[in-house]
N, C-alpha and C positions, 0 to 999 in steps of 0.2 A: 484222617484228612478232614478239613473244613467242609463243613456243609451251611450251606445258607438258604432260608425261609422268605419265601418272597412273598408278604402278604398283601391282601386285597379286600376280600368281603368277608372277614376272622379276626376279628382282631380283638383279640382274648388267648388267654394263656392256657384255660380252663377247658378242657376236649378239645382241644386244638390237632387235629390228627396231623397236618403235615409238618408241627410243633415238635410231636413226640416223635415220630418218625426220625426227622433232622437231630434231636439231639440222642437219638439212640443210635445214630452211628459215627458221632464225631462233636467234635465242637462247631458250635451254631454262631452265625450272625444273621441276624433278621433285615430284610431287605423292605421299603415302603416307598413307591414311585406316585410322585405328584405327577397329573395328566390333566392338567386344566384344561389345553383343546381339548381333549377326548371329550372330558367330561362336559362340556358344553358342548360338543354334537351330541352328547345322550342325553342332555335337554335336563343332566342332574340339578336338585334346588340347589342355590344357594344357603338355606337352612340344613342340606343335609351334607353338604361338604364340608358346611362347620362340624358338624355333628360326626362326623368322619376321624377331621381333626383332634377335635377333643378329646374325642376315645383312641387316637394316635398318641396324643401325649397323657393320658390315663395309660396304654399299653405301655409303654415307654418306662414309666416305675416301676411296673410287675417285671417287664424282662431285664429291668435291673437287677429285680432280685434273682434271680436265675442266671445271673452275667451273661445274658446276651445283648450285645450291642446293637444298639437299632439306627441302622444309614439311612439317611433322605434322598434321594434323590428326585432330578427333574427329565422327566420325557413327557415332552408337548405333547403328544398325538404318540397312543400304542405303535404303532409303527416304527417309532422311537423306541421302544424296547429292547432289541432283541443286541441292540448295540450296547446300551446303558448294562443291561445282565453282562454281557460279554466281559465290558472293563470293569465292574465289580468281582467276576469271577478271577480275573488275571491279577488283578490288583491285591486281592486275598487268596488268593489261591487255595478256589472253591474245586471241590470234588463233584458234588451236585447239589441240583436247585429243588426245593421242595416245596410244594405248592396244593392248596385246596384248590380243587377244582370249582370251574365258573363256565357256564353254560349258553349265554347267548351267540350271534353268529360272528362276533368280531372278540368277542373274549375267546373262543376257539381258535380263530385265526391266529391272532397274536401269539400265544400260547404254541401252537404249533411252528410259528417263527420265531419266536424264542427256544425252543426245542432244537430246533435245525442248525439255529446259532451257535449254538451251544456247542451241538453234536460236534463242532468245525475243530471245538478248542478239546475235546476229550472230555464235556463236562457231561454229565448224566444232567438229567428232567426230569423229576416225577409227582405226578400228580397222583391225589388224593381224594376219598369221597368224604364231606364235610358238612356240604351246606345241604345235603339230604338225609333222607333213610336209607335210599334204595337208587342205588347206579341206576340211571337210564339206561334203557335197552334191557334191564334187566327183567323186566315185567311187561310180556307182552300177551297181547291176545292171540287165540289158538292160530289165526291165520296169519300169527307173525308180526302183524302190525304195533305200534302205540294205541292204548287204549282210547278213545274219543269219548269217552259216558264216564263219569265221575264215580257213581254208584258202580261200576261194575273193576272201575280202576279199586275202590275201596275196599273191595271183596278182596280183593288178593294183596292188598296191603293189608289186612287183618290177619291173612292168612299168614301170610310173611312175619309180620311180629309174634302171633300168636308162637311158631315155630321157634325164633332165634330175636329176642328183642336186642336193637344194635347198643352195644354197650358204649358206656360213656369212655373217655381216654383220661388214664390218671394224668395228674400235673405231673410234669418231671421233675427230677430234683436239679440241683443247681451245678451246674455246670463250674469247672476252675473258670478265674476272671483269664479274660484276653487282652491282648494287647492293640484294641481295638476303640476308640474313641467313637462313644455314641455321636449324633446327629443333634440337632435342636430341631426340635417342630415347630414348624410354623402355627402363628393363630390366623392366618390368612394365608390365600391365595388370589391373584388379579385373575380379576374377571367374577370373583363371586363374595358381593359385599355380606358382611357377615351379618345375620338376625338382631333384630329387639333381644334386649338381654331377657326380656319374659317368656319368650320362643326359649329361650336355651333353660332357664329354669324351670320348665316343661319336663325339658329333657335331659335328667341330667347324664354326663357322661361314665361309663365306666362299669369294670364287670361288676361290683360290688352294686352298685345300683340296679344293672340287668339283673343282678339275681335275687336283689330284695325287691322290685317288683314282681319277681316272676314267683318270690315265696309268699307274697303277699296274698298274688291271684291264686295262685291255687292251694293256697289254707283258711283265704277268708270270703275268698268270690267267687271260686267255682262252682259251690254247692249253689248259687242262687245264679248263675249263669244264662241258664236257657229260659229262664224268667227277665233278666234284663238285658240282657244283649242288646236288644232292637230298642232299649229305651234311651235314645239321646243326651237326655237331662243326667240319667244318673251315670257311675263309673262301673259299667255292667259287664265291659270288655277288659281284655288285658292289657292294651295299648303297650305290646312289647312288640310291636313290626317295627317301629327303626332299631331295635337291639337286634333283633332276627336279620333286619338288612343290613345291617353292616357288621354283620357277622359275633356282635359283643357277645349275644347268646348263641346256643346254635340248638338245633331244632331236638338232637338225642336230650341237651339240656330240661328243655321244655316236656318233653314226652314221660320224661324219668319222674319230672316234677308232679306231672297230674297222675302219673299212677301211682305215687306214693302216695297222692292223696285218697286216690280213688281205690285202694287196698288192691292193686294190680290188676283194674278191669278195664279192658279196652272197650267190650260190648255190653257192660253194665254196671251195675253201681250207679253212681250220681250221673243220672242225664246231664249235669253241665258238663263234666268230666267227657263223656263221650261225644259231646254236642263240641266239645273247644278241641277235641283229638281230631273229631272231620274237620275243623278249620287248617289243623295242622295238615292233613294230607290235600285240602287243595292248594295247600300252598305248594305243593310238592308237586298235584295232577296238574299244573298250570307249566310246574318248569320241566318235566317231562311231556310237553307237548311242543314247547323252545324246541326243547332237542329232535323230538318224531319230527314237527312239523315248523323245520325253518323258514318257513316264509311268514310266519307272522315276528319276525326277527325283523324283516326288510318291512312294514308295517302294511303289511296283505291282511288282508280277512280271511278268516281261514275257512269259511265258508265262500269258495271263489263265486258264486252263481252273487251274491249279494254285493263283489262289487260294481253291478248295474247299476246298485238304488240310486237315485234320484238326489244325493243331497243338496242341501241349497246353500251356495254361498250369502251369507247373511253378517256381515261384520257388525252390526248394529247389536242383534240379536245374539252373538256369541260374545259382544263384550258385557252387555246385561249382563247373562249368565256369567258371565269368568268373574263380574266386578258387584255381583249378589244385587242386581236392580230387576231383577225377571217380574215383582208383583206377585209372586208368591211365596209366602212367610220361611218355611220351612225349605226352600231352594235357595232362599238369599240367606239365611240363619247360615243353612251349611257351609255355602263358601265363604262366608264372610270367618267362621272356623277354619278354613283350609288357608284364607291370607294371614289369618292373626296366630295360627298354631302351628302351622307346617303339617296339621292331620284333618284326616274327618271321619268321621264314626260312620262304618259298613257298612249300616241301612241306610246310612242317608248318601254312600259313593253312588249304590245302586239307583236311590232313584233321583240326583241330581244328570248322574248320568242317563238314565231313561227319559229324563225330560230334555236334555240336549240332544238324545240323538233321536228319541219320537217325539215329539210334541212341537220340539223344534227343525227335524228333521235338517241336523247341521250332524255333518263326518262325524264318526267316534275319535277319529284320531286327531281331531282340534281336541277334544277332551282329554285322550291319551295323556297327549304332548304337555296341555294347561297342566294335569295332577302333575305330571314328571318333574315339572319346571316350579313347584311347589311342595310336594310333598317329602316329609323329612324321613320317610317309609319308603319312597320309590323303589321299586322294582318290576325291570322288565318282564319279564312273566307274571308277577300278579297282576300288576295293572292294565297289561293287555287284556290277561284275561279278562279280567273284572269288564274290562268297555266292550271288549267285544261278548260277554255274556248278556250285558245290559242292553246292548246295539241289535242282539237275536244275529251278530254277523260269526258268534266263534261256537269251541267245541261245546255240546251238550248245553248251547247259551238258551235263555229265558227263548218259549214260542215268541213269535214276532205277534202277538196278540194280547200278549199280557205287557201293558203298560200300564205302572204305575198312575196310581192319579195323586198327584203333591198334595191336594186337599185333604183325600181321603188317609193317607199316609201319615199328615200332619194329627189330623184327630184319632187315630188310632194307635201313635207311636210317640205324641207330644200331647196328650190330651189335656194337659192343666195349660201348653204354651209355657213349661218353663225351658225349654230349650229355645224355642223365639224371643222369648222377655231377655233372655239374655245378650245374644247376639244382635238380637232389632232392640233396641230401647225405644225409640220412636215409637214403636206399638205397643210399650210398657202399659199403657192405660184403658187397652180392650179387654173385652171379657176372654171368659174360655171359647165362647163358640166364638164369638168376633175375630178373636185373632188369629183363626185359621183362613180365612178366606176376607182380607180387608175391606176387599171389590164389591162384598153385599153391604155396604153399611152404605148409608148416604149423610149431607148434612152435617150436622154440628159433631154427629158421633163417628163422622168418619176420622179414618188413620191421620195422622201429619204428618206430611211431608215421605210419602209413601207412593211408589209408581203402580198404575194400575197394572194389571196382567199382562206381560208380553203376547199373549197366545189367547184362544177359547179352546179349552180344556179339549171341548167334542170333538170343533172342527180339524183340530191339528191331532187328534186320534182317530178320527176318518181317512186324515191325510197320508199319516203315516202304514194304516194297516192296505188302503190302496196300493203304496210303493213297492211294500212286499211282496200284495199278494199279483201285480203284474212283472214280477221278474222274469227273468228268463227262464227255461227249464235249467235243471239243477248241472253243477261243472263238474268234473269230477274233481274230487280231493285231496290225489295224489301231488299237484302240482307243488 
């Protein structure tokens, strides 16, 4: 009997679990639902729905060669789902639907009414683990709970590999052709105009390309990893999160990669190796905290006592920031990287974000929403987390004390300013110290055509560490 793959955030042929599953019990058709509402309520870029696509019609020739046919279809809003499955299954007569699992509070939902649908017509549902290590729920702390502390979630995910590391899924062999007329993919969808062609030659599409950057990093840049990571100017990261988010790689790929490199050490061998394997598990401790703790799905703080704080409605001050005019080098440098790339390099999310939500004491969730509606990486569980670690409002997030200073930041992690000379050309022509902090020069050597400081560094860190520290007594966290 026909089975059909309904994918979403996988889209690769390569450890595809709910791939091989589907063709190991039948002949496969591959299902891909366009949801332009949806995806503008999740506030997704328009750079990363391109980036979606392209690696749509990249997938599209691999599952040719496998002859599985890949349908388009259209449901406005998940909601629309569970009907569109329904007359795909009738229409082919699908046995059951096979699916990687996806984790937030309305991919759940849909999912389970898609299920139900289904159930009406005799079709099976099953869902798969894919875009993790480690099932949620599966690792909990001794009283039960989801873990909240990062460090102590790592502990038993070490312990966990260390035991059974999760094996990779071979590619399947090719299936007989069917009688089955692939789709055309669209290069657009209304509502999400598509990027500068230099934004897409960033990024290019496809599993061949996810997996020659990802041989790249870890045969030629891991070794020196934990040395540049935090250096903006240079390519010290892996910059494989839009492949991780839309599934082109997936995370067993990546983990298999650096311990090949790393002669099979999770806890030693090359400290970048180990240093870029914790990067992989908070990608993980973030979306097993979706799952524990759904209310920052509905955009809560997941520290409820914090949401008291005080923010300020300020639209002046949060379009500086979104539009890189804040007066500080290394805050306008980054976003003006996040309009022109659809990315921004990790130390600098932390402290653009630390400066909108202390310094400027403006909501994390104007930030949240800005990265969402920008970034070609987006994802709900990283990016929450990331603001609410930076805001001091989420799990095991930064003390509400430790606020970056963008000056200090700027000379310790751009120290020549080639990461400002790049993105500011206007301040191509200060020195090394000058061009950290413009506001000190006066006269003929001052910046051109450059805005002073949105803020005083001090008083709006006076401001913010007061907000905190009159909060309420603490809420409980069960909520």
């Amino acid at each position: 009997m026909r089975q059909l793959i309904w994918l979403r955030s996988d889209l690769r042929v390569h450890d595809n679990t709910a791939l091989c599953a589907a063709m190991a019990e039948g002949p496969t058709i591959a299902l891909y639902l366009l949801s332009p509402g949806q995806w503008q309520q999740h506030d997704d870029a328009p750079c990363k729905v391109d980036f979606w696509l392209r690696n749509l019609a990249a997938l599209q020739v691999e599952l040719q060669r496998l002859n599985v046919p890949l349908l388009i279809r259209h449901a406005e809003h998940w909601r629309d789902a569970p009907e569109v499955l329904a007359d795909v299954c009738r229409t082919h007569t699908i046995r059951c639907v096979h699916v990687n699992e996806e984790y937030g509070l309305n991919e759940t939902r849909r999912d389970r009414e898609v299920a139900s649908r289904l159930d009406d017509l005799g079709v099976g549902f099953r869902g798969h683990l894919d875009q993790l290590l480690f099932q949620p729920g599966s690792m909990l702390t001794r009283s039960g709970g989801y873990f909240q502390v990062f460090s102590q979630f790592r502990k038993v995910c070490y312990q966990r590999l260390h035991a059974a590391l999760p094996a990779l899924q071979w590619l399947p062999a090719a299936q007989a052709p069917l009688s089955v007329a692939s789709d055309a993919v669209p290069a657009s969808v209304q509502g999400f105009t598509p990027p500068a062609d230099s934004l897409r030659q960033l990024w290019p599409a496809g599993e061949d390309a996810a997996l020659e950057r990802l041989t790249l990093f870890a045969e030629e840049r891991l070794e020196a990893y934990t040395q540049q990571r935090d250096i903006p100017a240079l390519p010290g990261t892996s910059q494989l999160s839009p492949y991780l988010a839309a599934g082109v790689l997936s995370p067993r790929q990546c983990l298999h990669a650096v311990l090949r490199a790393n002669c099979g050490e999770f806890d030693g061998g090359q400290p970048g190796a180990v240093s870029w394997i914790n990067e992989l598990l908070w990608r993980e401790f973030y979306t097993h905290i979706l799952v524990g703790y759904p209310r920052v799905s509905r955009h809560r703080a997941f520290r409820l006592e914090t949401e008291a704080l005080p923010w300020r409605h300020a639209p002046d001050d949060l379009a500086a920031w979104q539009e890189g005019r804040t007066g500080f080098p290394l805050i306008d440098a980054a976003m003006r990287q996040l309009l022109t790339t659809g990315w921004m390099h990790n130390r600098l999310r932390m402290v653009v974000a630390m400066f909108l939500t202390k310094n400027l004491l403006i909501d994390w969730r104007e930030g949240e929403r800005f990265f969402m509606r920008h970034l070609i990486d987006g994802d709900l569980a990283a990016n929450n987390g990331g603001w609410q670690w930076s805001a001091s409002t989420g799990t095991d997030a930064a003390p509400y004390f430790r606020i970056f200073n963008p000056i200090s930041q700027s000379q310790k992690f751009d120290p020549e300013g080639r990461f400002i000379r790049h993105w500011l050309p206007e301040l191509v022509h200060l020195d090394n110290r000058a061009i950290h902090d413009p506001s000190a020069l006066s006269g003929l050597f001052g910046a051109v055509d450059y805005p002073p400081p949105l803020v005083d560094l001090r008083r709006s860190r006076e401001r913010a560490l007061a907000a905190f520290q009159n909060l309420p007594s603490r809420v409980p966290s069960h909520a």
